[in-house]
ZAKOL-46943 format. One record per residue (C-alpha): residue number from 0; residue in three letters; x, y, z. Coordinates in nm, 4 decimals. Example, Ala and Ser with C-alpha at 12.3 -4.5 7.8 and 13.67 -1.06 7.14 Angstrom:
REM residues 2
SITE resi resn        X        Y        Z
SITE    0  ALA   1.2300  -0.4500   0.7800
SITE    1  SER   1.3670  -0.1060   0.7140
***
This chain:
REM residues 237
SITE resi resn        X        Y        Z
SITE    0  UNK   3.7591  -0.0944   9.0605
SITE    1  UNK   3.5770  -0.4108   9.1896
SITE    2  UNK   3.4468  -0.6196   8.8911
SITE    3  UNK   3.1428  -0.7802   8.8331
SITE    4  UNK   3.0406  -1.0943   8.9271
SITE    5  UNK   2.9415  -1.3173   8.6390
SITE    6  UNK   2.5894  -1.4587   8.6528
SITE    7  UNK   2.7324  -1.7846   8.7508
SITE    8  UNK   2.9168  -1.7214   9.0455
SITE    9  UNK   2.6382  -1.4446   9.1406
SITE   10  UNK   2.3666  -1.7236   9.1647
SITE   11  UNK   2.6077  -1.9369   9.3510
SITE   12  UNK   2.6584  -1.6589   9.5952
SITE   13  UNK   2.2816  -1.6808   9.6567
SITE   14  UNK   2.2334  -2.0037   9.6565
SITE   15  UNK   2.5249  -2.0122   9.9637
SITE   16  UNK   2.3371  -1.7372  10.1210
SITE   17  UNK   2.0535  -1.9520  10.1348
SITE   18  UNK   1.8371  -1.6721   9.8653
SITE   19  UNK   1.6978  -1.7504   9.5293
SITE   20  UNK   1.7385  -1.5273   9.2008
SITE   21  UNK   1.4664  -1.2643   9.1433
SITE   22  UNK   1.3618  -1.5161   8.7889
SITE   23  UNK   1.3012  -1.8332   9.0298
SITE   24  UNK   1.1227  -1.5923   9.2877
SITE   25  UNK   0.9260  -1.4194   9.0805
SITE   26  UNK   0.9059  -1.7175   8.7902
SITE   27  UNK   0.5890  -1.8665   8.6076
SITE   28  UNK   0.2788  -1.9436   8.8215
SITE   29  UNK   0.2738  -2.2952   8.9559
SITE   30  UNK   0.0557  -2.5044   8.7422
SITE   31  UNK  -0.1365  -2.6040   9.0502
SITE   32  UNK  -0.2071  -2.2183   9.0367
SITE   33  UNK  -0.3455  -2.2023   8.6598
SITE   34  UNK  -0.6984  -2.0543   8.6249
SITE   35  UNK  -0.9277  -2.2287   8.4219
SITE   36  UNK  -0.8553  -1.9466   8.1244
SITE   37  UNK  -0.5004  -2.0183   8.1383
SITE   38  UNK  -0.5706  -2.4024   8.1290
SITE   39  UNK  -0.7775  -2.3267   7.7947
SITE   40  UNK  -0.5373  -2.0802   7.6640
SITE   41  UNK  -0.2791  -2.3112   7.7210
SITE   42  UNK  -0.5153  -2.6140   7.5803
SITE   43  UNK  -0.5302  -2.3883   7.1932
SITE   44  UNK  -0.1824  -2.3190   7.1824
SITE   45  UNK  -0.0927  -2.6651   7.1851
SITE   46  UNK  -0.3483  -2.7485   6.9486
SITE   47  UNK  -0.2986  -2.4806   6.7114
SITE   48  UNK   0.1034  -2.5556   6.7047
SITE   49  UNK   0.1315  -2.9200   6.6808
SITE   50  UNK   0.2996  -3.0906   6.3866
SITE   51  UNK   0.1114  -3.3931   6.4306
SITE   52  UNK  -0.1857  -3.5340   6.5803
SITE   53  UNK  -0.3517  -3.8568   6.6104
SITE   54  UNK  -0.6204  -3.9900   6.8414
SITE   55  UNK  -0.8787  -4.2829   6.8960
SITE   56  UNK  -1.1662  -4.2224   7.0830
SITE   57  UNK  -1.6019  -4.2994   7.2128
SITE   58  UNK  -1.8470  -4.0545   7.2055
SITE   59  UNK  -2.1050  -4.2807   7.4227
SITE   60  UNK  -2.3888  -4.1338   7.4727
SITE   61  UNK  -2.7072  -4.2436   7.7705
SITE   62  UNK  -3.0549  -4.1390   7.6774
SITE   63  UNK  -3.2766  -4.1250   7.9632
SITE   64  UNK  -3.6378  -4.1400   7.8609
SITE   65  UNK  -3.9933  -4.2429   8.0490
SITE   66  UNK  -3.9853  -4.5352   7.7884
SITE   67  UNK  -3.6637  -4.6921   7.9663
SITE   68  UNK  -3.2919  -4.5941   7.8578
SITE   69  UNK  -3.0808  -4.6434   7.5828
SITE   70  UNK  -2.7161  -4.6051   7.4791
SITE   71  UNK  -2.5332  -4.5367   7.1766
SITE   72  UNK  -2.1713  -4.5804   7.0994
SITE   73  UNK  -1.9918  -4.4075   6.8182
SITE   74  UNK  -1.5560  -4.4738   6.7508
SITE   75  UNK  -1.3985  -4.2291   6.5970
SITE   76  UNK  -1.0350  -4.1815   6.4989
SITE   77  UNK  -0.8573  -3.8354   6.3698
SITE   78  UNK  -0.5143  -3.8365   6.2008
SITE   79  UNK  -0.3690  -3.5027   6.1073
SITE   80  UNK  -0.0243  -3.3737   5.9433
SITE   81  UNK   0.0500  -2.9861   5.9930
SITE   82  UNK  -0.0320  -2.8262   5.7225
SITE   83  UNK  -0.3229  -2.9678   5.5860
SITE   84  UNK  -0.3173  -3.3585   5.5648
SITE   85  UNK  -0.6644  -3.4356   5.7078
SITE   86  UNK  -0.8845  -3.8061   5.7930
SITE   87  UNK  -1.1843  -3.8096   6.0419
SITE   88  UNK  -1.3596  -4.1106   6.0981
SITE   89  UNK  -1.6817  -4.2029   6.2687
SITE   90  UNK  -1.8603  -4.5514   6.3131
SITE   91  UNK  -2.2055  -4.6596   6.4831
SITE   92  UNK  -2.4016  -4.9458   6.4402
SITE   93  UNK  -2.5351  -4.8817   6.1118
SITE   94  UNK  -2.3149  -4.6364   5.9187
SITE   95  UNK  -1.9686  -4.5230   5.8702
SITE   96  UNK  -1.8487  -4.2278   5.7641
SITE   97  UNK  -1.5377  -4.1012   5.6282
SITE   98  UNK  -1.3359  -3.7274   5.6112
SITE   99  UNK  -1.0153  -3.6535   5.3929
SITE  100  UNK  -0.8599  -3.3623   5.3002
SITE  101  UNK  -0.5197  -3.2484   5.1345
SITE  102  UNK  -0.4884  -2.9509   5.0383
SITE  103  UNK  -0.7820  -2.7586   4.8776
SITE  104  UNK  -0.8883  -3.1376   4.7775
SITE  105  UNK  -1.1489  -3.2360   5.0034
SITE  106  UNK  -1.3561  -3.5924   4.9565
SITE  107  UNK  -1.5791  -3.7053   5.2349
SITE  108  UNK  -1.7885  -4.1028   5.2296
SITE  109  UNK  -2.0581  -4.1962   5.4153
SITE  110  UNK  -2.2935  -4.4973   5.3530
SITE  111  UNK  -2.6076  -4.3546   5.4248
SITE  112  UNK  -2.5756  -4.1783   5.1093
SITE  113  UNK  -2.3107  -4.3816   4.8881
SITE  114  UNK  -2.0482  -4.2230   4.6896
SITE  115  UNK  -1.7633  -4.0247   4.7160
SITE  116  UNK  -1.8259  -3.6832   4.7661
SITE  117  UNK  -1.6088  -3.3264   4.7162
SITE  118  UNK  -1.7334  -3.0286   4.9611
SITE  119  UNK  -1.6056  -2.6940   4.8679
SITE  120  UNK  -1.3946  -2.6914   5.1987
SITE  121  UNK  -1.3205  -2.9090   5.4871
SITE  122  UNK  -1.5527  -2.6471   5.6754
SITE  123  UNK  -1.8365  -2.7340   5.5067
SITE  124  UNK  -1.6934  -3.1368   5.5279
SITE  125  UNK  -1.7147  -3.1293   5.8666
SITE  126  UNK  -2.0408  -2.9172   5.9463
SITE  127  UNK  -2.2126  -3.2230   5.7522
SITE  128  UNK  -2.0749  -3.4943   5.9960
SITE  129  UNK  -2.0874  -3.2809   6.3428
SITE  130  UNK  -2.4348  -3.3725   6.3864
SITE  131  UNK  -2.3939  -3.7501   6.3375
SITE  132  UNK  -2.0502  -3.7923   6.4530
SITE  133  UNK  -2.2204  -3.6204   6.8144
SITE  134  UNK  -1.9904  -3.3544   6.7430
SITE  135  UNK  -1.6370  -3.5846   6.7432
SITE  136  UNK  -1.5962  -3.4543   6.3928
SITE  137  UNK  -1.5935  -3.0955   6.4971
SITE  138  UNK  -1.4018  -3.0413   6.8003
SITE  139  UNK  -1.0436  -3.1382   6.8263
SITE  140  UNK  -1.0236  -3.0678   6.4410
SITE  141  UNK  -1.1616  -2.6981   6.4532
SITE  142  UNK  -0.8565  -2.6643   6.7307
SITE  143  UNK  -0.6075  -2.8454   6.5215
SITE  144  UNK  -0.6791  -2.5578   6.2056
SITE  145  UNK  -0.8677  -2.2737   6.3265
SITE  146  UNK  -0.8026  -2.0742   6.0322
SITE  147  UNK  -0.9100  -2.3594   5.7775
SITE  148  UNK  -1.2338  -2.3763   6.0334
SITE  149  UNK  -1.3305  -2.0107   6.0866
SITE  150  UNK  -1.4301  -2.0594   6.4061
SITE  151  UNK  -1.6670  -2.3819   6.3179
SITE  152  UNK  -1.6474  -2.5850   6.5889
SITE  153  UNK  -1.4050  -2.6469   6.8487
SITE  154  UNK  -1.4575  -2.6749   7.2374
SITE  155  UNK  -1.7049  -2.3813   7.3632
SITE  156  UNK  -1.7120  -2.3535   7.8099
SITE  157  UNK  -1.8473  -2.0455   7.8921
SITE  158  UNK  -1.8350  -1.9399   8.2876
SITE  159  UNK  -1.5465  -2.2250   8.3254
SITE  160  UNK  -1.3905  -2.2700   8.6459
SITE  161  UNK  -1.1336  -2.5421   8.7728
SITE  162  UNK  -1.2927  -2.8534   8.9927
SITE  163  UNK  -1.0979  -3.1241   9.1661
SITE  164  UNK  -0.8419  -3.2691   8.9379
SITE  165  UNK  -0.9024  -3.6421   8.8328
SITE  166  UNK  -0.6868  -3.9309   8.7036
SITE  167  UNK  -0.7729  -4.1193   8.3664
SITE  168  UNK  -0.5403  -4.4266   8.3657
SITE  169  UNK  -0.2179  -4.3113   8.4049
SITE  170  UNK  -0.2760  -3.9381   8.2932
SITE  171  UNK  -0.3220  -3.6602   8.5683
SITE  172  UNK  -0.5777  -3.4137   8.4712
SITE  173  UNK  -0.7042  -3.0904   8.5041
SITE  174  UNK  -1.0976  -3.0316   8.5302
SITE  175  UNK  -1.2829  -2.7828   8.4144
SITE  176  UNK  -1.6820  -2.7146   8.4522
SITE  177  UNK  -1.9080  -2.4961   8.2644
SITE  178  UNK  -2.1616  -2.4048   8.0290
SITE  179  UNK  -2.1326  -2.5421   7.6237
SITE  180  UNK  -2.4472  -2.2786   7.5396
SITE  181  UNK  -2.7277  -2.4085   7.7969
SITE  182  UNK  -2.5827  -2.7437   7.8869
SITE  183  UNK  -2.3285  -2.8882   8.1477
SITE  184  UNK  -1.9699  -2.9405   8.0233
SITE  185  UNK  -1.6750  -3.0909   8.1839
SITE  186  UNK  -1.3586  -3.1190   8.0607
SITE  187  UNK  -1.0755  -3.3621   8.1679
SITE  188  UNK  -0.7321  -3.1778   7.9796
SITE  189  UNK  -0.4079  -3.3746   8.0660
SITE  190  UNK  -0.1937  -3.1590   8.3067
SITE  191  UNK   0.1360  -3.3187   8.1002
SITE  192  UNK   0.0266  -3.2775   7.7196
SITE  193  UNK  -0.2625  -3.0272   7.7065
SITE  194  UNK  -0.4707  -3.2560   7.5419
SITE  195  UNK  -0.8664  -3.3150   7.5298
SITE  196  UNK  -0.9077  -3.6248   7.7226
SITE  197  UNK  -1.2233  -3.6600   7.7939
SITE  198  UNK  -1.5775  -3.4265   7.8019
SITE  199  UNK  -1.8772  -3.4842   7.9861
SITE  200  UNK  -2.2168  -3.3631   7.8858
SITE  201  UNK  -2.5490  -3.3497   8.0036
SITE  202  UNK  -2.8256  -3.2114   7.7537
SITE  203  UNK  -3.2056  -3.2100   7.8484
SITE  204  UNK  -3.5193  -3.2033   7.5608
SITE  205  UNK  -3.8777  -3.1923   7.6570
SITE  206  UNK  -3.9406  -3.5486   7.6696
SITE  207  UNK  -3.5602  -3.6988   7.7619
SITE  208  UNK  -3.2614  -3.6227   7.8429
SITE  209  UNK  -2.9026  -3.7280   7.7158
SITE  210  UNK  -2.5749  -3.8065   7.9481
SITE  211  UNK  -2.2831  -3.8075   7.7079
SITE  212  UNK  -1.9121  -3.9205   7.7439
SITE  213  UNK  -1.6085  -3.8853   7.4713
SITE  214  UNK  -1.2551  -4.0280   7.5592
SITE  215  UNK  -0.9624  -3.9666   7.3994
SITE  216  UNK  -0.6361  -4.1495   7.3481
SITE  217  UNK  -0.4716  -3.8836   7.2167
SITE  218  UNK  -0.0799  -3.8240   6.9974
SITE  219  UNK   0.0681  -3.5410   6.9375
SITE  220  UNK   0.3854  -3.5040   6.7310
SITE  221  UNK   0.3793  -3.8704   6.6940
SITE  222  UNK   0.4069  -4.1039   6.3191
SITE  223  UNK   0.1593  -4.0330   6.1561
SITE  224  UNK   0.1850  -4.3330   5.8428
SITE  225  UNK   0.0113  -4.3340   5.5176
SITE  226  UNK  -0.2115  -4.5797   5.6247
SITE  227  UNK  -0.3710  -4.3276   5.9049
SITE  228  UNK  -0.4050  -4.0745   5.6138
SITE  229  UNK  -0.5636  -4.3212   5.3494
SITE  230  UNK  -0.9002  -4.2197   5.1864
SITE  231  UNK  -1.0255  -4.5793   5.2079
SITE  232  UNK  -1.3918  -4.5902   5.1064
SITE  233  UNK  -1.5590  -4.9081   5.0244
SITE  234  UNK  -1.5612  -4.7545   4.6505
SITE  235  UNK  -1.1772  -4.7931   4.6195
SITE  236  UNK  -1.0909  -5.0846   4.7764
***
C-alpha cells in the first residue's frame, strides 16, 4: 500500500505543480477587502485585548459663527495598564483636569472646582469630563474597558462605509464615514495597529456650527512608567 504524503512534501508537490493549498486559496480576506464592520470589529478587539496603552493627542475644534470664527485647542494624554491602572488628562486655556483610577479607587482633579475628588466609579469619572474634554475622555477609554464602562462612551458610526484610504505621517490608514447620532464622522484607523488615529466631525446648532479634529499618537503594549500613571494634582505636589 502507497503511503501518505506528509504535509510537507504534499505542499511541495503543489507548489512544483504550479497550485496552491486549499488554506492559501481559500485563506483570510485581503485586508484591502475588509468591510467597514470588519475594520470596527477588528478596531474593539484590539482595544479590548491590549496590555497596555498610551497616547497623546488634540481635540481642535473650528466654530463657525455669523460673528467671525473661532478655535479651541484641548491636549490630552491617556495612559492605561490592563487591568485597571487608569490616568486621563485634558488641558485648554484655562483649566486642567485630571482622571486616575486603580482599582475600585477612583480620584479625579480639575481646577474649575479645586480639590481632589472620589466618584463612585471611573464611569461616573469620566461622564463628568466627556463634555469638557470634547469627548477625548470618553472614547478610546470606554474601548480600552468596556465592562468597567457599560457601554459609556466609546466610538459610535452608524451607516459606516469605507472611503479612500489616507496617510497620516508615516501611518497608512483605513477611512471610514458615517453618522455619530445626527452628525458627520470620519474615522482614520491605522491599517498596521488598529488604532484610533484620528476623527473628524462636523456638528451644526441653530446659530453655528462646529468642525472638529482629534489626532492621536497612539502605544499599545508599550512602557507604561510610573510617572504616566501618577495622580499629580497641584494639591500633592
Amino acid at each position: 500500500m502507497r503511503r501518505p504524503c506528509s504535509v510537507a512534501v504534499w505542499g511541495a508537490c503543489l507548489l512544483l505543480l504550479g497550485c496552491q493549498a486549499p488554506s492559501a486559496a481559500l485563506g483570510e480576506p485581503k485586508q484591502d477587502a475588509f468591510t467597514a464592520k470588519q475594520v470596527l470589529q477588528q478596531m474593539s478587539k484590539t482595544y479590548a485585548n491590549c496590555k497596555t496603552y498610551r497616547d497623546s493627542g488634540v481635540v481642535t475644534t473650528l466654530f463657525v459663527q455669523e460673528t467671525g470664527n473661532r478655535t479651541v485647542e484641548k491636549p490630552f494624554n491617556t495612559a492605561f495598564v490592563r487591568p485597571d491602572q487608569f490616568r486621563f488628562e485634558y488641558m485648554d486655556d484655562n483649566s486642567r483636569y485630571i482622571i486616575w483610577s486603580k482599582g475600585k479607587d477612583v480620584q479625579t482633579w480639575w481646577d474649575v472646582t479645586p480639590g481632589v475628588q472620589k466618584p463612585e466609579s471611573l464611569e461616573l469619572a469620566v461622564g463628568g469630563a466627556t463634555g469638557v474634554s470634547s469627548g477625548s475622555a470618553a472614547r478610546i477609554p470606554a474601548m480600552l474597558m468596556p465592562d468597567t464602562m457599560n457601554g459609556w462612551g466609546g466610538i459610535h458610526i452608524s451607516d459606516a462605509k469605507r472611503i479612500e484610504d489616507g496617510k497620516l505621517d508615516n501611518a497608512e490608514c483605513f477611512r471610514l464615514e458615517g453618522k455619530c447620532f445626527a452628525d458627520a464622522i470620519t474615522l482614520w484607523i491605522d491599517k498596521k495597529s488598529y488604532l484610533v488615529r484620528r476623527i473628524d466631525e462636523q456638528t451644526k446648532f441653530d446659530t453655528f456650527r462646529t468642525e472638529a479634529t482629534t489626532t492621536y499618537e497612539p502605544v499599545i503594549d508599550g512602557e507604561i512608567t510610573d510617572k504616566m500613571l501618577e495622580f499629580d494634582s497641584p494639591k500633592q505636589k
